[in-house]
C-alpha positions in Angstrom: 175.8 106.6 148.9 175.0 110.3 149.4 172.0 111.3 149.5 170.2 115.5 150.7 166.5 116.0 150.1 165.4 119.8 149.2 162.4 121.2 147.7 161.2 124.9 146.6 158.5 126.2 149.0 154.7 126.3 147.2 152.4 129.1 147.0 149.3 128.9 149.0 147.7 128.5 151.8 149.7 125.7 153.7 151.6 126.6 156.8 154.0 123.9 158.2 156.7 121.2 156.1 157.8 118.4 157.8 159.8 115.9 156.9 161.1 112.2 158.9 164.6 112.4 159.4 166.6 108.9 159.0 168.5 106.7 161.5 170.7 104.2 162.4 168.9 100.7 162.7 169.3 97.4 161.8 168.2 98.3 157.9 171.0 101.0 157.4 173.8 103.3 159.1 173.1 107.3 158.6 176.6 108.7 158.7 177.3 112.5 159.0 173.4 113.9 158.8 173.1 117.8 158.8 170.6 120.0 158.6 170.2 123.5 158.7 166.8 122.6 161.0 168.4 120.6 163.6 166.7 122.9 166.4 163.3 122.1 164.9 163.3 118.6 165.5 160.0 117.1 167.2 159.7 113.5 168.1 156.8 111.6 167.1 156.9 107.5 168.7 160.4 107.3 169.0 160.5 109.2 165.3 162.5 111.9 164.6 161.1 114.7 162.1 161.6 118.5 161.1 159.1 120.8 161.6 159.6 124.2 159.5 157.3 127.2 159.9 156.4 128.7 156.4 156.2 131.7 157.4 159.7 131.5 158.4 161.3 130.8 154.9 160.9 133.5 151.8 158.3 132.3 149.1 159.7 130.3 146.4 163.1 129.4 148.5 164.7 126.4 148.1 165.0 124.3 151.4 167.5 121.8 151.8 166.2 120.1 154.4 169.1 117.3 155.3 172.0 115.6 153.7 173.3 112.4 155.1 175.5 109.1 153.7 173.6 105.8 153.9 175.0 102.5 154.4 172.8 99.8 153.3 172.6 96.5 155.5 170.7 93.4 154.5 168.3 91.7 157.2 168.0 88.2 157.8 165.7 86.5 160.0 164.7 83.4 161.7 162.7 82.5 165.1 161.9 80.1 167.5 159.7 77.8 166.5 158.6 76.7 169.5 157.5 80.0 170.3 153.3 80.4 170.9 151.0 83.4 171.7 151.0 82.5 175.4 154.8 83.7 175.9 154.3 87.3 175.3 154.6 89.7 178.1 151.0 90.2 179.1 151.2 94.1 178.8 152.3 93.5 175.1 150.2 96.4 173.2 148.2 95.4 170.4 146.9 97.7 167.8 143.6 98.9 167.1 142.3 101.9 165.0 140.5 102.8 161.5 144.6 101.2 160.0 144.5 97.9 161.7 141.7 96.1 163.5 142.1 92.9 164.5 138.5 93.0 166.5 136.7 93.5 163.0 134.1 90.4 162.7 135.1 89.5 158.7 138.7 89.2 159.7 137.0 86.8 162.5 135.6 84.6 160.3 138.4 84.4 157.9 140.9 83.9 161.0 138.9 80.5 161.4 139.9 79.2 158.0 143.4 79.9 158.9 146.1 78.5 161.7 144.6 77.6 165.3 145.1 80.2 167.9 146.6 77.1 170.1 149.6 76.6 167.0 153.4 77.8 167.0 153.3 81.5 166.6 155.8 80.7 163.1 152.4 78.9 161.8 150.0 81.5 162.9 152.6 84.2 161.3 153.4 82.1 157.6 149.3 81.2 157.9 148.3 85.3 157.6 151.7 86.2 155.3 150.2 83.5 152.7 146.6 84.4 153.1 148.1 88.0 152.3 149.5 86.5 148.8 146.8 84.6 147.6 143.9 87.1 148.6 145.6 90.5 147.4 146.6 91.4 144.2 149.0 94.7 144.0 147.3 98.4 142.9 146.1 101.2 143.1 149.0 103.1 145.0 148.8 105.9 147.3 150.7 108.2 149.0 149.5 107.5 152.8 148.5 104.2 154.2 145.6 102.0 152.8 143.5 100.9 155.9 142.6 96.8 156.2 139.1 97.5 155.0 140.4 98.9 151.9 142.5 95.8 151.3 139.8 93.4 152.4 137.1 94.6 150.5 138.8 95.6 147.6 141.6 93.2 147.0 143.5 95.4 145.0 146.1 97.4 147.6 149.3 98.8 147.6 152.3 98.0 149.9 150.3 99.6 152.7 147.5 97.3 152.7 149.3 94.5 152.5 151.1 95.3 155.8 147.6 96.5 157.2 145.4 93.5 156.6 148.4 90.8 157.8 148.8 93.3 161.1 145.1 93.5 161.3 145.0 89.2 160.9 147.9 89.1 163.8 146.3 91.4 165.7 143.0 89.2 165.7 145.8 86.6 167.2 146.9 89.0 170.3 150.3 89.1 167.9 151.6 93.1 168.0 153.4 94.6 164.8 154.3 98.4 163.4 154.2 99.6 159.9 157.8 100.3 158.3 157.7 103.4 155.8 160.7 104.4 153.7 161.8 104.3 150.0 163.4 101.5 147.4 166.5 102.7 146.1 166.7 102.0 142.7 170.2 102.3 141.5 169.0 101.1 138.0 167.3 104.5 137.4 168.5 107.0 134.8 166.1 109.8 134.5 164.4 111.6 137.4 161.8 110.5 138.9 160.0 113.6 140.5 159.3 112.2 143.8 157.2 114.9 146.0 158.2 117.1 143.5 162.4 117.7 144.5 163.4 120.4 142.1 167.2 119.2 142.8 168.7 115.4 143.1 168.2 114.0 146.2 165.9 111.6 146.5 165.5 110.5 142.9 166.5 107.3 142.5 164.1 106.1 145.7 160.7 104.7 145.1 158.3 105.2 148.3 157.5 101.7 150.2 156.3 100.3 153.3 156.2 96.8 154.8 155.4 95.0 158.4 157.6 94.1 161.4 156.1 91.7 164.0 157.3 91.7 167.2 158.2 88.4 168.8 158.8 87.5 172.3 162.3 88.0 173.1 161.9 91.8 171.7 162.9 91.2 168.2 161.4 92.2 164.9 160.4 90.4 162.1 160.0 91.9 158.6 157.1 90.6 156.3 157.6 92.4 152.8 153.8 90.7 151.3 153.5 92.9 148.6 157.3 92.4 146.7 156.7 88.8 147.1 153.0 89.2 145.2 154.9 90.7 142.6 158.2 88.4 142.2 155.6 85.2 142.5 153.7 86.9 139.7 157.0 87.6 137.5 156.0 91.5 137.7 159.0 92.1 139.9 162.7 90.9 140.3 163.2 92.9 143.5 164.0 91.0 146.3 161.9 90.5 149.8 160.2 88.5 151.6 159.6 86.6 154.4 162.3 87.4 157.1 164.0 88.7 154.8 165.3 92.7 153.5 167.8 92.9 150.9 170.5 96.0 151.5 168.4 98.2 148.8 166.5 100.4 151.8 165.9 103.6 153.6 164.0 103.8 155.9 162.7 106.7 157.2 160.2 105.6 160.4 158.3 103.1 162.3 154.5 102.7 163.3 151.5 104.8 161.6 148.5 106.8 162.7 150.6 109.9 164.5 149.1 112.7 166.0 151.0 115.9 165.9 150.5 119.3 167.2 151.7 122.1 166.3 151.1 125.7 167.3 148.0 124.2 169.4 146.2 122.5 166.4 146.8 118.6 166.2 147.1 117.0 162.5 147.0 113.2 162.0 149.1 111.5 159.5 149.0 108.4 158.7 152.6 107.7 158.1 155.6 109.1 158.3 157.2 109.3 155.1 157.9 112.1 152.3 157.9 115.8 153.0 154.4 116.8 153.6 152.9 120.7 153.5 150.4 121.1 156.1 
């Protein structure tokens, strides 16, 4: 599949575009990426994204910011059963911001009606993936990333805060994770979708998603996809994805959340990384 992104330049006050740049993981191969912004790559946590100075590109122009061929891979995953909390490296960072808290005293007292601290970490893992699926429902969508509160006290939540409140419940467990942004691609669709509003194909036929990894002890990743499952178990979805499991319908564009970049001496926080964004 081939895909380029590109977009006409707005009027106004906004000063920067940037824009995650895809790579070769365990979810996909990125074959033959070019852009005519190579030079203004930045990296952000091990990310990769352009950085274009307005100023530097005529009003109105159309940027086409990259064009690559994606190979699809699916991702299957098991682990250890016999695993526990205790054989984590004892530097092992655990988040904790206004995104995902696992120190927050309501996720404390649900985390007592849920798997013992003392269980395999595959029980403590399934207990906060099911609690995810019985306690959310799926709504209210949003471009950036839904913090645990929002998804805790509402109930309603997008992909986001699905991944959120289970890395939040791990996180009350000493168990690390990181966000994974990116897009569906939906090979079904006919008519264009206008997706951060591309004025030429590109990234049409992708529908914006995010879901969870958790890290286990050997180094590994696990994928937790709560929010397609919600909808499968409630017939609203066919789409597959799961528990361990990623079917080959995926781009993904960058790990983690909450990313601090500066530019030109003034810092901007972003809570993912995931379509073009005009700062």
């Amino acid at each position: 599949m081939n895909y380029s992104s590109a977009l006409t330049t707005p009027k106004g006050v906004e000063k920067w575009l940037i824009f995650p740049l895809p790579s070769t993981n365990e979810y996909q191969e990125i074959i033959g990426l070019k852009s005519a912004f190579i030079k203004k790559i930045k990296e952000v946590k091990t990310n990769k994204i352009i950085t274009i100075r307005l100023n530097d590109v005529k009003e109105t122009e159309d940027i086409l910011l990259c064009s690559f061929r994606l190979k699809t891979k699916e991702v299957v995953k098991t682990f250890n059963q016999k695993w526990f909390v205790k054989d984590y490296k004892k530097n092992t960072q655990i988040t904790k911001d206004d995104f995902i808290n696992g120190s927050d005293r309501q996720l404390k007292v649900i985390k007592k009606k849920l798997a013992d601290p003392k269980d395999s970490l595959f029980n403590i893992v399934c207990s906060a993936y099911n609690f995810s699926l019985d306690y959310l429902s799926y709504g209210n969508p949003i471009d950036g990333l839904h913090t645990f509160r929002q998804a805790l006290e509402e109930r309603i939540t997008d992909c986001g805060g699905y991944s959120t409140l289970i890395a939040s419940l791990l996180a009350s467990y000493n168990i690390p994770s990181r966000i994974v942004s990116g897009f569906i691609i939906d090979r079904s669709l006919t008519s264009t979708l206008s997706l951060f509003g591309l004025k030429k194909l590109n990234f049409n036929n992708l529908l914006m998603h995010a879901w969870l990894e958790v890290l286990l002890p050997d180094g590994t990743w696990f994928p937790l996809d709560g929010s397609i499952e919600w909808k499968r178990k409630y017939s609203l979805s066919t789409r597959q994805g799961g528990f361990g499991y990623i079917p080959a319908d995926r781009l993904v564009v960058s790990f983690g959340h909450n990313f601090k970049l500066l530019l030109n001496n003034k810092e901007y926080s972003l809570p993912i990384l995931q379509k073009p964004q005009f700062l």
